[in-house]
C-alpha positions in Angstrom: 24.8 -5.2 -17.5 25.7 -1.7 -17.4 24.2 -1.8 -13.2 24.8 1.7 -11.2 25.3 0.1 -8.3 27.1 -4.1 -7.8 24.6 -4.6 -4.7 22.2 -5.1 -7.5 23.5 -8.2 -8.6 21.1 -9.5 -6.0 18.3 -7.5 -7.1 19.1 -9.1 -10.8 19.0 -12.9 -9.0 15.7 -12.7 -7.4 14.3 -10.9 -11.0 15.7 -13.9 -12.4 14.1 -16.6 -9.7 10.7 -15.4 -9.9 9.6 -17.2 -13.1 11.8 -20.0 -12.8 9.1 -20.5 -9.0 6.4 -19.6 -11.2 7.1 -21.8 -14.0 7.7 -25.0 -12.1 4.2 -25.0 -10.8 2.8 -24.9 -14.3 5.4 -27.9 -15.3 4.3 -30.1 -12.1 1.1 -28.3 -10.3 2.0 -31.2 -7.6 4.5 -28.2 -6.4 2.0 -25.4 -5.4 1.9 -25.9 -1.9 5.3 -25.6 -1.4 6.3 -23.1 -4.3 3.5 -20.8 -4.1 4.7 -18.8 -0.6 7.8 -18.9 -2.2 6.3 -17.3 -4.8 4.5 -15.2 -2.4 7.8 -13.6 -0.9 9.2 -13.4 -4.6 6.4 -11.0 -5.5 6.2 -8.6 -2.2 10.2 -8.5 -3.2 9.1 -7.4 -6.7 7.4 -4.4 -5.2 10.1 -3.9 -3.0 12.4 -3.7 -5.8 9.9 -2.0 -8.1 10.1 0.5 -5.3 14.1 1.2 -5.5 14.0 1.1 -9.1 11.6 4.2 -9.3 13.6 5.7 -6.5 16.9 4.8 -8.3 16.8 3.7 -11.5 18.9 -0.1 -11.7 20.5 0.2 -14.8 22.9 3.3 -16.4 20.8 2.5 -19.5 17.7 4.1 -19.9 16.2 1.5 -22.2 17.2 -1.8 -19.9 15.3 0.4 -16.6 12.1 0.8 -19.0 12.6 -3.2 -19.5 13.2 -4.0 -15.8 9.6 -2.2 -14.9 8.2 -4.3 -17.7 9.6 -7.1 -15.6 8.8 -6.3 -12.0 5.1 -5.5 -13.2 4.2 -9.1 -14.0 4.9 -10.3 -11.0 4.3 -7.3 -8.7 1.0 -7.5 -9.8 0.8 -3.7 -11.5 2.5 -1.7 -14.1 5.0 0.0 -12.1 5.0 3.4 -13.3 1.8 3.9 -10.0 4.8 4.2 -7.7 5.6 7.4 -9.2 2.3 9.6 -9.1 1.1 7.7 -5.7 4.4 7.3 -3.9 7.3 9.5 -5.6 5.5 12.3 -6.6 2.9 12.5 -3.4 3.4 10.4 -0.1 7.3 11.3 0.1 6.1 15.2 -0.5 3.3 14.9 2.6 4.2 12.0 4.4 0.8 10.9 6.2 0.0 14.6 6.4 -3.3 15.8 4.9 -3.1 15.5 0.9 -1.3 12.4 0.9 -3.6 9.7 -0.6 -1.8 6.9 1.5 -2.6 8.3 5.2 -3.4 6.0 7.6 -5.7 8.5 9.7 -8.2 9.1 7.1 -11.6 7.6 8.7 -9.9 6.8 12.2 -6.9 7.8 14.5 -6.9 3.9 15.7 -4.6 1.6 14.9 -5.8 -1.8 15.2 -6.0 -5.0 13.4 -9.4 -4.0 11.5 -7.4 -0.6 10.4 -4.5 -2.3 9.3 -6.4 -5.2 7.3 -8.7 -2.6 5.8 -6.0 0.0 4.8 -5.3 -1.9 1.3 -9.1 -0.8 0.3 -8.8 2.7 1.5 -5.5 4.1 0.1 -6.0 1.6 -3.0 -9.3 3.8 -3.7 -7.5 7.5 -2.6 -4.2 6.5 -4.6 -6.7 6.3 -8.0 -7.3 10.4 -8.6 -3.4 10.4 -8.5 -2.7 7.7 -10.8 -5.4 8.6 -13.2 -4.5 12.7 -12.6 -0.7 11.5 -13.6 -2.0 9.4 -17.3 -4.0 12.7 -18.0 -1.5 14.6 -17.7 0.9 12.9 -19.4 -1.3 12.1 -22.5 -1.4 15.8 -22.7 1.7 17.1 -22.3 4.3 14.0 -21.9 3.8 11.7 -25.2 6.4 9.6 -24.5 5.7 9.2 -20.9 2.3 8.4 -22.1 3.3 5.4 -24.5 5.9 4.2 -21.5 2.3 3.9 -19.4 0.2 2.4 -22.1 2.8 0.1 -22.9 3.4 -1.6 -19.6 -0.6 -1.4 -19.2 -0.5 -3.6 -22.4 2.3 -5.8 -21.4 0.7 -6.3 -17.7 -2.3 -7.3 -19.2 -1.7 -9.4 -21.9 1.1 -11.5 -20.7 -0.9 -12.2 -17.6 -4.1 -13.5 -20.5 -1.3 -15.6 -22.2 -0.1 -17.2 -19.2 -3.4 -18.1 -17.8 -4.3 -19.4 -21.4 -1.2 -21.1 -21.6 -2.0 -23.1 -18.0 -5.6 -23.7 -19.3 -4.4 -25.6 -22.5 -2.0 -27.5 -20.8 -4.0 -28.6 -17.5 -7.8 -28.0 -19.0 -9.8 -24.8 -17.7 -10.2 -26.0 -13.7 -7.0 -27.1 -13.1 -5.5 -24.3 -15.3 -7.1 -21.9 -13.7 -5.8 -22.7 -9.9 -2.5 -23.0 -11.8 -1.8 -20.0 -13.0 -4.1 -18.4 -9.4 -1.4 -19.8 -7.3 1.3 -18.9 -9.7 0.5 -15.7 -10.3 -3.1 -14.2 -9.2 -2.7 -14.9 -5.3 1.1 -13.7 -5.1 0.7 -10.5 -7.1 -2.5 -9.7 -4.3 -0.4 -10.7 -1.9 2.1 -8.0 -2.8 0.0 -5.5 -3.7 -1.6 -5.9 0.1 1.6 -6.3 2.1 3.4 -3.7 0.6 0.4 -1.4 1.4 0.0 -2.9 5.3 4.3 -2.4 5.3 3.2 2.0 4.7 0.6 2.0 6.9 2.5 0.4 9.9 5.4 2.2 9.0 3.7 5.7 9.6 0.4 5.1 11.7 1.0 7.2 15.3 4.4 8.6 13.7 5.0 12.0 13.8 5.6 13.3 10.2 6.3 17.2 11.5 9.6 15.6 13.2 12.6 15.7 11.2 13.6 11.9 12.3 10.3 10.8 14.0 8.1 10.9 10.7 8.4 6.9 10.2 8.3 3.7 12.2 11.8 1.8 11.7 12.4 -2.0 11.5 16.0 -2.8 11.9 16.7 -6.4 12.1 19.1 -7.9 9.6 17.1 -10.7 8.4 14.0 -8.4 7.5 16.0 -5.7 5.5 18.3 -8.6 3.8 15.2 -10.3 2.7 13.3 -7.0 1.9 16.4 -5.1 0.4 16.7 -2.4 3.8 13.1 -1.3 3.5 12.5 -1.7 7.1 14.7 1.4 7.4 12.4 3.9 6.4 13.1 7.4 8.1 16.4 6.8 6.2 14.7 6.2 3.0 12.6 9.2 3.5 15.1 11.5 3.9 17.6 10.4 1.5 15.1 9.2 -1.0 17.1 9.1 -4.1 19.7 7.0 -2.0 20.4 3.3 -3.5 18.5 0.7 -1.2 22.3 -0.5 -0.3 23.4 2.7 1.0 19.6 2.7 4.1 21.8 0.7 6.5 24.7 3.2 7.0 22.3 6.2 6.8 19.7 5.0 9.5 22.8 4.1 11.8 23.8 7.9 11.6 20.5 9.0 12.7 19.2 6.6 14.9 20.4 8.0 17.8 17.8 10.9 17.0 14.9 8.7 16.4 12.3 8.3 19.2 13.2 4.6 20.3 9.2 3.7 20.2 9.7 3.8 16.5 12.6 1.6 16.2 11.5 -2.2 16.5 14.0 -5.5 16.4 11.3 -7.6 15.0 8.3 -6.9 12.4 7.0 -10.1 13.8 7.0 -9.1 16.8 5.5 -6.2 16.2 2.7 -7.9 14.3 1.9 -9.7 17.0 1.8 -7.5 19.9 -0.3 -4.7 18.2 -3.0 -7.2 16.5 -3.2 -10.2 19.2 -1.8 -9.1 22.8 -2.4 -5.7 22.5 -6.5 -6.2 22.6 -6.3 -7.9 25.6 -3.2 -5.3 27.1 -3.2 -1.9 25.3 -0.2 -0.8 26.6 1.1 -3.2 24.3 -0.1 -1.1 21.1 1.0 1.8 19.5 0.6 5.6 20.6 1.3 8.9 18.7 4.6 9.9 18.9 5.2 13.2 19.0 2.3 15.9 16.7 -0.4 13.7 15.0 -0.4 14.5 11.5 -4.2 16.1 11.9 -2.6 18.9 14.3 -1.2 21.6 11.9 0.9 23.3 13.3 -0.3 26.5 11.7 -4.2 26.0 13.1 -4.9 25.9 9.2 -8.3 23.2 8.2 -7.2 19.9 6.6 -7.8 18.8 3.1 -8.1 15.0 2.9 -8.3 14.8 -0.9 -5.3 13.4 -2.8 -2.6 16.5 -3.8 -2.3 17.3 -7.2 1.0 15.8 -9.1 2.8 16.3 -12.5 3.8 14.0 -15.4 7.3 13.7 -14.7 9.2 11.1 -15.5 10.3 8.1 -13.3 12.6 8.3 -10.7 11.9 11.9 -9.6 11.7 12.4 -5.8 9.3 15.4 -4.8 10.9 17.3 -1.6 9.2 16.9 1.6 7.2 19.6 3.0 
C-alpha cells in the first residue's frame, strides 16, 4: 500500500470500519441505537485522521493521499482540504494569538460550559474568510490545487445525495431519511463539533508566547490510542510535520517543561470538573497559565480578523510565530 509509516495500518483499519458501521444500519435500521455512537467515534476519528493526513501525508503515493481525503471527507463530514487554510496554514502559525481564526478569547476571556458549547459557531464562522481566501487563491494561481478542491466538494456532496437516496428507496422517504441521519448526518456533526470543542479546550487559558506552555496536554493511553496521540498537543505543535506515532516519545521529552496545570490524566475528567463542579467550586476550573494571548508582549493593538494564507498545497506546515 506503499504507507510511509506501518503504525498506519491502523489508521487503514478504522478507514476500512467506518462504512462497513454505516452500512449495517441501512441493511437492518433495527441497529441504530447501538451502531450509531459507534459510528459517532468512527467519524470524530475521521477528522482525527483527516488531521495527520494533512500534517503527514499517509501514503508515499501522491495519487492514493488525494484518494484517502476523498475518503476521510465522507465521513468526517467536510472536504478535507479546510484543514489546510484554517489549521495548517493559520492556527499552527498564531496559535490562539490575534489572527488566528480559531481563538478561543474572541468575545470572552471565560471559559465555561456556554463558551465551550458555543465555540463550534464562532470559529466555524471566523475559519470561512480563510477557507474561501485559500479557493480564491488557488483558482487563480494553483489550477490544479483548484480541481483537487472542486473535486472533493463534488464527491462530498454527491455521494452524501446518493446515499440518502439510496436509504429513501430502500426504507421509503421517513424512515430513509432517519437512516441515512443516524448513519451519516448526526456523526459527521458530531465530528465536526468535537473536533472543534477538542482546539478550544486544548488552548483556552494556555499561554501560546511559552515555548512549551502554548497547549493544554491530555496524556492518558486510552484517549490517544483511541484518538491516534492527539491529546498530545504541545508535541504536535512543535513538531508538526511529525507522524501521529512519533507525539508519544516527543511529549515525554518535553513534559518535564510543561506547566503541570496543562497536563491532565483524564479528558473526562476534565470535562467534568470545568462544566459541572467547577460552577459550584471555581477553583476547580481553568486559569491562564502564564501571558494571555491578548497581552502582546510588544504593547502593539490586536487584530482579531482571520490572517491572510496562500494556496499551497496539502501537507505544508506554516512556522509558528
Amino acid at each position: 500500500m506503499s504507507l510511509r509509516y506501518t503504525a498506519d495500518y491502523r489508521t487503514l483499519l478504522w478507514c476500512i470500519v467506518m462504512p462497513i458501521v454505516a452500512m449495517a444500519q441501512y441493511v437492518n435500521p433495527t441497529l441504530i441505537p447501538y451502531l450509531s455512537p459507534l459510528g459517532c467515534y468512527l467519524a470524530l476519528s475521521a477528522g482525527v485522521i483527516a488531521h495527520n493526513h494533512n500534517h503527514c501525508p499517509t501514503f508515499k503515493n501522491r495519487r492514493l493521499n488525494f484518494l484517502m481525503s476523498l475518503w476521510l471527507a465522507h465521513f468526517y463530514g467536510y472536504p478535507t482540504f479546510a484543514w489546510v487554510p484554517t489549521h495548517n496554514l493559520n492556527h499552527h502559525k498564531y496559535v490562539n494569538k490575534a489572527g488566528d481564526a480559531t481563538i478561543t478569547w474572541r468575545y470572552t476571556t471565560k471559559h465555561n460550559w456556554l463558551m465551550a458549547f458555543t465555540y463550534f459557531f464562532v470559529s466555524s464562522y471566523w475559519q470561512s474568510d480563510p477557507i474561501k481566501q485559500y479557493i480564491r487563491k488557488a483558482r487563480q494561481s494553483n489550477p490544479t490545487l483548484f480541481r483537487q478542491i472542486v473535486t472533493q466538494y463534488m464527491t462530498w456532496a454527491g455521494l452524501h445525495l446518493a446515499l440518502l437516496g439510496l436509504a429513501i428507496a430502500w426504507h421509503g422517504p421517513l424512515q430513509g431519511l432517519k437512516v441515512w441521519s443516524f448513519a451519516f448526518l448526526i456523526p459527521a456533526l458530531f465530528a465536526l463539533w468535537t473536533i472543534m470543542f477538542f482546539n478550544y479546550i486544548q488552548h483556552v487559558h494556555a499561554d501560546p508566547w511559552s515555548e512549551h506552555d502554548h497547549s493544554r496536554n491530555f496524556d492518558g493511553k486510552l484517549i490517544n490510542f483511541l484518538l491516534f496521540n492527539n491529546g498530545l498537543h504541545a508535541a504536535h505543535h512543535e513538531m508538526p510535520g511529525a507522524h501521529w506515532s512519533m507525539l508519544r516519545e516527543a511529549h515525554e521529552k518535553i513534559a518535564p517543561q510543561i506547566n503541570p496545570q496543562l497536563i491532565h490524566r483524564s479528558f473526562f475528567w476534565f470535562c467534568f470538573s470545568n462544566y459541572v463542579l467547577a460552577p459550584f467550586f471555581p477553583k476547580l476550573g481553568t486559569k491562564q497559565v502564564g501571558r494571555a494571548p491578548y497581552d502582546v508582549p510588544t504593547g502593539e493593538s490586536l487584530e482579531l480578523a482571520s490572517a491572510d494564507v496562500d494556496a499551497l498545497e496539502s501537507g505544508i506546515n506554516a512556522a509558528r510565530t
